[in-house]
C-alpha positions in Angstrom: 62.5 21.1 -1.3 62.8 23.0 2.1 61.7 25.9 -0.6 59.2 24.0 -1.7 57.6 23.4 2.1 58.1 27.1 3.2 55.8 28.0 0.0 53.3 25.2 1.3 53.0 26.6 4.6 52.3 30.3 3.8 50.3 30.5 0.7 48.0 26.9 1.8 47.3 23.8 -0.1 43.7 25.2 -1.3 45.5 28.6 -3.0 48.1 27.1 -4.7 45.5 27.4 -8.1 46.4 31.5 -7.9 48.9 31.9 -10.7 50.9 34.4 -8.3 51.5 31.8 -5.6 52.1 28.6 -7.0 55.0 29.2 -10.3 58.2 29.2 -7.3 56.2 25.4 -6.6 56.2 24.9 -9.7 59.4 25.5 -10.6 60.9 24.1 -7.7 59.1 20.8 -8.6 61.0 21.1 -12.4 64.5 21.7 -11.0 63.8 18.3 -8.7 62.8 16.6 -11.5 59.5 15.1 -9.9 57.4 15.4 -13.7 54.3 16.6 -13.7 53.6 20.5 -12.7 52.3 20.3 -9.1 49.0 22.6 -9.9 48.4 19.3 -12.0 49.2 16.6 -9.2 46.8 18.6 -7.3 44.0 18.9 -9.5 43.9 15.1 -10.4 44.4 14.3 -6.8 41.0 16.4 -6.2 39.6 14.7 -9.2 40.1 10.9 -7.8 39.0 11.9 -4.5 35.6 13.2 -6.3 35.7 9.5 -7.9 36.3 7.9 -4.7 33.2 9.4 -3.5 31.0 8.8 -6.0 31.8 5.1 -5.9 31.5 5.0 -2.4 28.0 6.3 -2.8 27.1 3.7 -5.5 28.2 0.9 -3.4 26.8 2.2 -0.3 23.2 2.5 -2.0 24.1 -1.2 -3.6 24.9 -2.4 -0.3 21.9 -0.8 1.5 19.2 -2.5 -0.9 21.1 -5.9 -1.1 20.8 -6.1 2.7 17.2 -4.3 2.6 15.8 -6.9 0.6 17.1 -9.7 2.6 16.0 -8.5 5.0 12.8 -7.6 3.8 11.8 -11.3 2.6 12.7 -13.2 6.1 10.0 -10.2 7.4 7.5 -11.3 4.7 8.4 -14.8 5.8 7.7 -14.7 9.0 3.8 -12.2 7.7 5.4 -8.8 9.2 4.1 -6.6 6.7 3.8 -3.4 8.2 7.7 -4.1 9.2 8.7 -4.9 5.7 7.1 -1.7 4.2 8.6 0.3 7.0 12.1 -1.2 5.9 11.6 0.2 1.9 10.6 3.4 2.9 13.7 3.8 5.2 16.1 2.5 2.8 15.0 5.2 0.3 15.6 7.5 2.7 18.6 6.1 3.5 19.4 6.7 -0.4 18.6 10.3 -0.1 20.1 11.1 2.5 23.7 9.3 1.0 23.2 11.4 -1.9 23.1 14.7 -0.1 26.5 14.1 1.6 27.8 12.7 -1.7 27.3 16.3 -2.6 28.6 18.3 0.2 31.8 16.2 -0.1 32.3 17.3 -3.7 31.3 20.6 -3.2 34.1 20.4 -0.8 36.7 18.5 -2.5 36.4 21.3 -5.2 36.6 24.6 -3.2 33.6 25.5 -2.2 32.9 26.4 1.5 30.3 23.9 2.4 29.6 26.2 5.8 27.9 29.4 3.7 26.2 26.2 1.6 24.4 25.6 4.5 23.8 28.5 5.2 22.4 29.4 1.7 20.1 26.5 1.8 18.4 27.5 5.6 17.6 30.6 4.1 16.5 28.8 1.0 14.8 26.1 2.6 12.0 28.2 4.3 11.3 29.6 0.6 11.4 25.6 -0.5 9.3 24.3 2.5 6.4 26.7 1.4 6.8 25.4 -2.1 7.1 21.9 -1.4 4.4 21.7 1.6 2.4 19.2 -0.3 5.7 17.2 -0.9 6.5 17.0 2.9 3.1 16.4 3.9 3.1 13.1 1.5 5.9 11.9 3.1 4.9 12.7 6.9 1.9 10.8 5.5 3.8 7.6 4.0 5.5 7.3 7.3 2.3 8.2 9.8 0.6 5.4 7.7 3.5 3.1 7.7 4.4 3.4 12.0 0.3 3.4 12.5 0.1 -0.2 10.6 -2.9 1.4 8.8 -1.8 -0.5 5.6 1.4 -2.3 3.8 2.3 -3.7 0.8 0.5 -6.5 -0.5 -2.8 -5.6 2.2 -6.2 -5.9 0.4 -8.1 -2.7 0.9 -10.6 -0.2 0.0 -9.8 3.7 -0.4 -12.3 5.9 -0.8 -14.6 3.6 -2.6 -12.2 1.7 -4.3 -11.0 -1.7 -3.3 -7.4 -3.0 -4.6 -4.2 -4.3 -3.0 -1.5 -1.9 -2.7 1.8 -2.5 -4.7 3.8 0.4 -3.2 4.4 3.1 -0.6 6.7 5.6 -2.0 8.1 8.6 -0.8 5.0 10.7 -2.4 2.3 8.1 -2.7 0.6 5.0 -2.3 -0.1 2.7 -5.3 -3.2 0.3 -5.3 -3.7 -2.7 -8.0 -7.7 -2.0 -8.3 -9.9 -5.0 -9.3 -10.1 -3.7 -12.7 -6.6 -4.4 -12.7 -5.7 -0.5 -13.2 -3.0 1.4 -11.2 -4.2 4.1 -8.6 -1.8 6.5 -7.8 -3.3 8.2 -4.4 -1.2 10.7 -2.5 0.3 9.4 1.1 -0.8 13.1 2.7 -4.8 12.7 1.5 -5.0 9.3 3.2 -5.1 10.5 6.2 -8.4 12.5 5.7 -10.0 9.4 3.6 -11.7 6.5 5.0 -9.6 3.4 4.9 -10.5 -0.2 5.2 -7.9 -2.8 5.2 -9.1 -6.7 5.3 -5.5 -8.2 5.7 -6.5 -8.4 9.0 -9.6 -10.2 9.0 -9.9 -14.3 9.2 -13.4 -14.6 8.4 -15.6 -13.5 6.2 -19.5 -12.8 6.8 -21.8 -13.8 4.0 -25.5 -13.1 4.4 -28.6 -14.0 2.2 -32.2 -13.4 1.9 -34.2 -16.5 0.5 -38.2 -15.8 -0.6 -40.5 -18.3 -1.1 -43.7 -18.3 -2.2 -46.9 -17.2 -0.6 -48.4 -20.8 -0.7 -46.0 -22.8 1.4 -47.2 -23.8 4.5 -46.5 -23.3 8.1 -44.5 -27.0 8.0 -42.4 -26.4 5.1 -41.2 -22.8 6.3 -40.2 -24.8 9.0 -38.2 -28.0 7.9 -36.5 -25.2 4.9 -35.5 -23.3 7.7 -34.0 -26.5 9.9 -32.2 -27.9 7.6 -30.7 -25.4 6.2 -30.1 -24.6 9.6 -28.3 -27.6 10.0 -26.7 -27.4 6.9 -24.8 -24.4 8.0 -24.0 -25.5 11.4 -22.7 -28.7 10.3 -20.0 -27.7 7.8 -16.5 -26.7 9.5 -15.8 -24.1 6.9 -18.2 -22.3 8.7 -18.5 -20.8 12.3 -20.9 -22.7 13.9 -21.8 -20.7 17.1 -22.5 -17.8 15.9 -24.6 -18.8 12.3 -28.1 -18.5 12.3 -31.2 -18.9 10.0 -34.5 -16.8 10.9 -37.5 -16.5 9.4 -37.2 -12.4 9.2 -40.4 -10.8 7.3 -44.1 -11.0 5.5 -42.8 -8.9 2.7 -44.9 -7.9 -0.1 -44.7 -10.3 -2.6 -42.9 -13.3 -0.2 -41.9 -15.0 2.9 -38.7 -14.6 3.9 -35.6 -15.9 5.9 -32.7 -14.9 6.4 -28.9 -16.8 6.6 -26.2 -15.0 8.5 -23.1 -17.1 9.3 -19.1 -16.6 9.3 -17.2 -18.8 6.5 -13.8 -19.1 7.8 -11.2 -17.8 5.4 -10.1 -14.5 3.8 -9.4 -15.2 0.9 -12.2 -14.2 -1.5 -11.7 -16.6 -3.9 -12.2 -19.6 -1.8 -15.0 -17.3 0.4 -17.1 -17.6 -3.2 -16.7 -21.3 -4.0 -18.0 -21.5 -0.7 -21.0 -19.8 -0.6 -21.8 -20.8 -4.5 -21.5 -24.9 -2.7 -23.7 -23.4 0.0 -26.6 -21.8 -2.4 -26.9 -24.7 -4.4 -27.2 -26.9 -1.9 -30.1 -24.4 0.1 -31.8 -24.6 -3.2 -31.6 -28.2 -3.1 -33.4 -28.3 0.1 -36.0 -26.2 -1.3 -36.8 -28.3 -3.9 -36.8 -31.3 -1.6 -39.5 -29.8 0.4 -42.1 -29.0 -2.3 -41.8 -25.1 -2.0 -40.1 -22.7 -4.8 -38.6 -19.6 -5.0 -40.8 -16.4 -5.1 -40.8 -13.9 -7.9 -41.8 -10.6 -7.8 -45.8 -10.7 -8.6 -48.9 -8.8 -7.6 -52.1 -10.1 -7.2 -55.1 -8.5 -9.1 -59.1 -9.8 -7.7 -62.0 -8.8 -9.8 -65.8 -9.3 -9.5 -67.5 -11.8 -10.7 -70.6 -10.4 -13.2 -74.1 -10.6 -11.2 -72.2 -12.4 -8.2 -70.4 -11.5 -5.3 -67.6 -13.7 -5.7 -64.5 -12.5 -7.5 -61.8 -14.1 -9.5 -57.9 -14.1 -8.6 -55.3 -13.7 -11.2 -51.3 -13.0 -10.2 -49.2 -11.7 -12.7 -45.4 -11.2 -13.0 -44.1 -7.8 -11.5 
């Protein structure tokens, strides 16, 4: 045994693979009757510490997503958004991150010196970071987007023309649910030269509409169509009151027209319709009840009369 320990201390632990320094080990190890060679104790003692990593990794990464979903839904509870979002993207990180020193640690456990590693990969990396710009730049972007509360998961918004709620902010890209109910897959780095418009943040929602009526109402009807729909508006608390308004706007070519402009009070777009469908029927009821109708686009043709100076009218449909 003393043998044994004097071999230990002058060839080291991590040589004793070299066929010339560990058979006196080994055969000390056979006269003590201890089994197994010790070149093999060694080996599978590297081989469960290599295990014992790699399930520490796996539960680690379990771990992190158990508590980064709990923690997650009491921030969605509680409408933090931008804080929930924030929280994904850092526990993929987080999952990188474990990985990487999952893989120094084997490296290590099997021999190889994790110091010219590093090494290797800063002289590497600058050869990678030109390669990869547009891969670092998308995930700059993710986070700029993410710490600026520009948008977050589950925010109705419109990208460049298109209007969707986003589903996901990866490491690379942002996914948006379009109203056509297709999957846009838009880079994190471009967003931040594109025009977004997020409506999460809105409560209200402005609805504005242009009614024409013919030519032949008169001065009183233009003005009772325009009070009581007037007071149609102002009267219904879906609707901001103070700052709705009905005006008679323009002559135009074919009609007379006025203008509604008023705030309904929601933001969701479903209940924003059923609203202002409830609001245009009931302006043209209020039409109606006034004797007027709705213009259509006509033009209006006069001709002479033969052997008379008066003329003759006819209107026809543009």
């Amino acid at each position: 045994m003393r043998g044994c320990l004097i071999a230990l201390y002058y060839c080291g632990v991590d040589q004793c693979f070299s066929p010339s320094k560990y058979f006196f080990i080994d055969d000390t190890s056979r006269s003590l009757g201890l089994g197994f060679p010790l070149q093999f104790r060694i080996v599978d003692g590297h081989v469960g510490a290599i295990v014992l990593v790699v399930l520490a990794t796996l539960v680690l990464r379990r771990s992190g997503t158990i508590l980064s979903d709990r923690a997650r839904l009491q921030l969605l509870r509680v409408d933090r958004t931008h804080s929930a979002s924030m929280l994904l993207l850092g526990e993929r990180l987080l999952k990188v991150l474990l990985t990487i020193a999952a893989a120094f640690a084997i490296l290590s456990l099997i021999g190889v010196d994790t110091k010219t590693a590093l090494a290797g990969l800063g002289i590497g990396g600058i050869a990678v970071a030109f390669g990869a710009q547009k891969t670092i730049e998308n995930l700059l972007g993710a986070i700029l987007l993410i710490s600026d509360r520009a948008i977050a998961v589950g925010d109705l918004c419109s990208i460049s023309g298109r209007m969707g709620t986003i589903e996901d902010i990866t490491l690379r890209s942002v996914r948006m649910r379009t109203t056509e109910q297709t999957l846009l897959l838009i880079p994190a780095g471009s967003l931040s030269q594109d025009n977004i418009e997020n409506f999460r943040s809105r409560t209200k929602m402005l609805m504005t509409v242009t009614v024409r009526l013919q030519y032949s109402a008169t001065k009183l009807q233009i003005s009772t169509i325009r009070d009581e729909i007037y007071r149609l508006v102002t009267e219904d608390v879906r609707i901001e009151a103070s700052s709705a308004r009905v005006n008679v706007t323009d002559f135009g070519q074919w009609a007379i027209e006025l203008q509604i402009w008023a705030y309904i009070l929601t933001a969701d777009v479903q209940k924003f319709n059923a609203i202002r469908e409830e609001l245009l029927l009931s302006i043209a009821h209020v039409i109606e009840t006034a004797g007027c109708r709705f213009a259509i686009p006509s033009q209006t043709i006069y001709s002479a009369a033969d052997g008379g100076d008066t003329g003759r009218k006819t209107t026809l449909p543009r």
